[in-house]
C-alpha positions as CSV (number, residue, x, y, z in Angstrom):
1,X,3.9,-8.5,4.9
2,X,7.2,-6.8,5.5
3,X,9.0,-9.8,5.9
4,X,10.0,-12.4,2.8
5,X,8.5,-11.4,-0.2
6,X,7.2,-7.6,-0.3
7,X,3.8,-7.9,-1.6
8,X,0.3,-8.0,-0.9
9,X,-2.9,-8.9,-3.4
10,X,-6.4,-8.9,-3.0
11,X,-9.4,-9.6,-5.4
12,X,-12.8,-7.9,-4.1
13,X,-16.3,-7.3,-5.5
14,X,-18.3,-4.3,-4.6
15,X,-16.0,-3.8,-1.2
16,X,-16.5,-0.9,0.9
17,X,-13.1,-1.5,3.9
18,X,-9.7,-1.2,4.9
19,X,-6.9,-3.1,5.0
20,X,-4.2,-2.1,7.7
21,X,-0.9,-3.5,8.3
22,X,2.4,-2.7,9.8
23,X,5.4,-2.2,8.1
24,X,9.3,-2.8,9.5
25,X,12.1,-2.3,7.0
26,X,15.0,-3.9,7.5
27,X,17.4,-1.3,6.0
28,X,17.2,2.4,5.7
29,X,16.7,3.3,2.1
30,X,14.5,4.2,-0.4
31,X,11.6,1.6,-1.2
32,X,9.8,1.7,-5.1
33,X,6.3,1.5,-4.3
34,X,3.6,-0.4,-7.4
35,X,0.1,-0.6,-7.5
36,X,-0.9,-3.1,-10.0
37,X,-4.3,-4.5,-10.9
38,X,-7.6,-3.2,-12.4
39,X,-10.5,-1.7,-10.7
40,X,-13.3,-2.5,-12.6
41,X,-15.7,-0.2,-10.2
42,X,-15.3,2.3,-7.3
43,X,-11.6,2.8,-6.0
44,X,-8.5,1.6,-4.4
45,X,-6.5,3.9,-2.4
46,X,-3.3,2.7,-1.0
47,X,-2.0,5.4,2.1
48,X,1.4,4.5,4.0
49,X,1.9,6.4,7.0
50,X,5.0,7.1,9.4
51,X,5.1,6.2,13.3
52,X,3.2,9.5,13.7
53,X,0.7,8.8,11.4
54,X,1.6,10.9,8.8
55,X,1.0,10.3,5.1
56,X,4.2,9.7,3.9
57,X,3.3,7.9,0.9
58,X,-0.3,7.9,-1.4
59,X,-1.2,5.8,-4.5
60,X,-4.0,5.6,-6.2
61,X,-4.9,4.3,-10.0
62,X,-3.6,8.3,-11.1
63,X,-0.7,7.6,-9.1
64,X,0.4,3.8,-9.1
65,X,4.3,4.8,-8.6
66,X,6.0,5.5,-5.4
67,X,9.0,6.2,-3.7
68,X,9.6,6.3,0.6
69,X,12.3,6.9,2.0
70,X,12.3,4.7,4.8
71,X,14.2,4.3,8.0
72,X,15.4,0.7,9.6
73,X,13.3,-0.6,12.4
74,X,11.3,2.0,12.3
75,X,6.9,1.1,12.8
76,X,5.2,2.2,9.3
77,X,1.3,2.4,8.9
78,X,0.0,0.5,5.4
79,X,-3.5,1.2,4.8
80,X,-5.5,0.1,1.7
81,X,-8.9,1.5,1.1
82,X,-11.6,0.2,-0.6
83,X,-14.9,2.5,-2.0
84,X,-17.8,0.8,-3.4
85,X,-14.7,-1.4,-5.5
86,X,-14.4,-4.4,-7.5
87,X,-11.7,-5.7,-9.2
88,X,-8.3,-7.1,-8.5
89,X,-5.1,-5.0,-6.8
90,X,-1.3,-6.1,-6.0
91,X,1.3,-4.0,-4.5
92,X,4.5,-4.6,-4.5
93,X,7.8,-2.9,-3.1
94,X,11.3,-3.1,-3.8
């Protein structure tokens, strides 16, 4: 992730977890944010945070769209949850 194609996917059943990566953008700018997929059970909560750990950025299935305006070079914090879910997700960024 964060480098060729801007995208992650995963297909879970009953997963209780995280995912956690680190992101580096190449170019400051603002990144569109998608959270495809259907949850079938429980929940998927996708949390970016900045180098301080902040929540910058929080989607959910209420809130699939996103916007972050992110800064070149700079160490980002991508953390996908997972509660009791099943189903398939993709996020994408552009």
């Amino acid at each position: 992730m964060g480098h060729g194609r801007p995208h992650c996917e995963a297909s879970f059943t009953e997963c209780d977890g995280d995912i956690h990566r680190i992101l580096r953008f190449s170019e400051s700018r603002t990144y569109s944010f998608r959270l495809n997929g259907h949850c079938r059970k429980g929940a998927v909560t996708v949390q970016i945070l900045d180098s301080r750990r902040i929540p910058v950025l929080v989607l959910d299935k209420q809130h699939p769209f996103g916007n972050l305006s992110a800064a070149a070079h700079q160490r980002y914090y991508l953390y996908i949850r997972f509660s009791n879910a099943s189903g398939d997700c993709q996020l994408d960024w552009s």
